[in-house]
N, C-alpha and C positions, 0 to 999 in steps of 0.2 A: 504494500500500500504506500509506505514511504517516497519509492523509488515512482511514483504517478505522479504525483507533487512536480518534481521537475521537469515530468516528460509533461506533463496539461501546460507548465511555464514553457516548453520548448515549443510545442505548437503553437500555441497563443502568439509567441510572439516573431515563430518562425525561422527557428537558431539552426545552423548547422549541426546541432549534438540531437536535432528530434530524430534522427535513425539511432542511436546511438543510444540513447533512452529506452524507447520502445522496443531495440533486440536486448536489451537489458532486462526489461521489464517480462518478456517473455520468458527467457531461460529462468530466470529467479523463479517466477510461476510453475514453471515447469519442474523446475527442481523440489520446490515446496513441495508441491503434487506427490512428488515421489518419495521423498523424505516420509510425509505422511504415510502413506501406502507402508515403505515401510517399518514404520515403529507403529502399524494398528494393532499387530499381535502382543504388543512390550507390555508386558504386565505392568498394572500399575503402584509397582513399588523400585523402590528405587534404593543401592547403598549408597552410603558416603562418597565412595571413591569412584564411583558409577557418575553423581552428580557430578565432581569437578572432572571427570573425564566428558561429560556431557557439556559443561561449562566451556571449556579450553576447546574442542572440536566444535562446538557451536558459535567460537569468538572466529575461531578460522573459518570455518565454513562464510558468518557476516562478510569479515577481508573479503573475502574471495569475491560475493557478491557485490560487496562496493567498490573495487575497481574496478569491474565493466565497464562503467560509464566514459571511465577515463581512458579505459584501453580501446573500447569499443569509436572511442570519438576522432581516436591518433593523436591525442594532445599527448600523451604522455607513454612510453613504453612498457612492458609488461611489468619489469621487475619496477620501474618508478611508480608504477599504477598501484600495487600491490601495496608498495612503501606507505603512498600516498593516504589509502586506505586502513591502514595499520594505523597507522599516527592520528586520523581524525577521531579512527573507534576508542582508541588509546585515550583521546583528548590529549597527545602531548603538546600539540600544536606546531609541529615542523610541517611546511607546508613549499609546495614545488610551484603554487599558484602566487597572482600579485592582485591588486583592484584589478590591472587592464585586461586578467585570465577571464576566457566565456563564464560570464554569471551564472549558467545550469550549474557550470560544474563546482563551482563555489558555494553555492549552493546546497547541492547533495552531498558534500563536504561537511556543508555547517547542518543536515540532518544527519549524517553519520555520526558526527561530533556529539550532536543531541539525543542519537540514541544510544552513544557509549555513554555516555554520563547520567544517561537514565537507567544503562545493563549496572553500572557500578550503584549506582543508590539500591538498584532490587537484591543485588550481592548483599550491599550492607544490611537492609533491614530484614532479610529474608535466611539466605544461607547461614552468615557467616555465625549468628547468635545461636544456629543450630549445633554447630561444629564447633565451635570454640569457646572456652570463657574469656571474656571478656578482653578478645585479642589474643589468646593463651594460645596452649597448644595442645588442648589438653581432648580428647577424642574419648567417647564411653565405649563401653562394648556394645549398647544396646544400640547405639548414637550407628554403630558402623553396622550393624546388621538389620537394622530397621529404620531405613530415613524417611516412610511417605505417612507416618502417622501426622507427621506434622503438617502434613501440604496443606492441606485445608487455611490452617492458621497463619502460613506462608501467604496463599491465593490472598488472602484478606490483606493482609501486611502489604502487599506487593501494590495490589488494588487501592490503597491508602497513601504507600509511598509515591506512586503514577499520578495518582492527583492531584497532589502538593508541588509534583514537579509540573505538570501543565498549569497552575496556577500562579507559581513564580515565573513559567516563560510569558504566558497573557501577561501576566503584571510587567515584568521587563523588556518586553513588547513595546508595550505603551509607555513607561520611561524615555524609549528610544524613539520613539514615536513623536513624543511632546519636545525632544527636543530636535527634531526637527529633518529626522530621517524618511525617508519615504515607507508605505505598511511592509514591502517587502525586502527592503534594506532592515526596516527594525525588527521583522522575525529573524533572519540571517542573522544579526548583532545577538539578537537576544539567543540564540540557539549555539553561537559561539562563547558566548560570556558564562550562559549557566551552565554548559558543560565545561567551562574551564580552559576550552583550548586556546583562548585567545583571540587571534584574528585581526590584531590592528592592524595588521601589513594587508589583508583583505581591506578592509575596511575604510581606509587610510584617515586613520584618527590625525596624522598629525599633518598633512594637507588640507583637509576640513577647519582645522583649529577651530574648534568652537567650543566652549567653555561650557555651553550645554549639555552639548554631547557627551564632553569629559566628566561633566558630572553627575550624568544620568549613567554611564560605564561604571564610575568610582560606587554608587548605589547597586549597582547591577552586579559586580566584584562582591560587593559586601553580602548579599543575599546569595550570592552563591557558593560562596565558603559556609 
């Protein structure tokens, strides 16, 4: 669903990456499909070490999916695509893009960005309180052979955590907004800031120079820590 977002901005506005999108958007479907298919037989329990193996092939399988765009468009090469990818989901914020890079791809950037920073809030309030005390390292026996009594409590937590995170991006949205971004520059700003990646070099905070701006970010930084 994500990856529709920039391909509906690709048409609309008639960008060289709408092929580029749309065979993206395919395969990802296609792949879902099949993923689905098959874990329909997987029982539904789950171990410990099942989880974070399902974590870590689920982060790579995401990579894989969000470089298409960039591979699929020729702006960037396989293994730079991949990087590229890796660093948004990461939220480190190294980026191979500048403002004057095609905005899809900037874009899909600052949703990869926004959905790593939402996969680590669902880690934190979800998994890691199940696995750990309190940062420890500490693991039960019952903890390692039975992980899905908790899910239920999980779905809820997760559900909880999701909506405080769409509620600080609207909010930082419209910070960005009021100070005087355009609606789809201030979701981009705002999907880079509350995951953390960064983005002034997208964005070009310090060509703008507007003390607005700076301190609708400075608020935007603050809520997101």
């Amino acid at each position: 669903i994500s990856m529709l977002i920039p391909l509906v901005y690709t048409v609309v506005k008639k960008t060289a990456e709408m092929p580029a999108f749309f065979a993206s958007a395919i395969i990802v479907m296609c792949a879902g499909e099949l993923f689905l298919h098959i874990g329909k037989e997987h029982p539904d329990r789950m171990k410990v070490m099942e989880g974070a193996a399902f974590m870590f092939g689920g982060s790579a399988v995401l990579a894989v999916c969000g470089m298409l765009p960039y591979l699929l468009s020729g702006n960037l090469s396989p293994v730079d695509s991949f990087f590229e990818s890796v660093s948004n989901l990461t939220t480190t914020g190294i980026t191979f893009f500048s403002q004057d890079s095609p905005y899809s791809l900037r874009f899909w950037g600052g949703i990869i960005s926004w959905l790593g920073g939402l996969c680590f809030v669902m880690i934190l309030v979800t998994i890691l309180p199940q696995v750990v005390g309190g940062f420890g390292l500490t693991i039960s026996r019952e903890q390692n052979l039975m992980f899905s009594p908790v899910l239920g409590r999980m779905r809820r937590m997760a559900g909880q955590a999701a909506m405080v995170y769409l509620a600080m991006t609207a909010f930082t949205t419209l910070l960005y907004y009021l100070a005087d971004l355009g609606p789809i520059d201030s979701l981009l700003a705002a999907m880079l800031t509350l995951s953390t990646n960064g983005g002034s070099q997208q964005m070009g905070f310090i060509v703008r120079n507007s003390v607005a701006l700076e301190m609708a970010a400075i608020i935007a930084m603050l809520i997101a820590s």
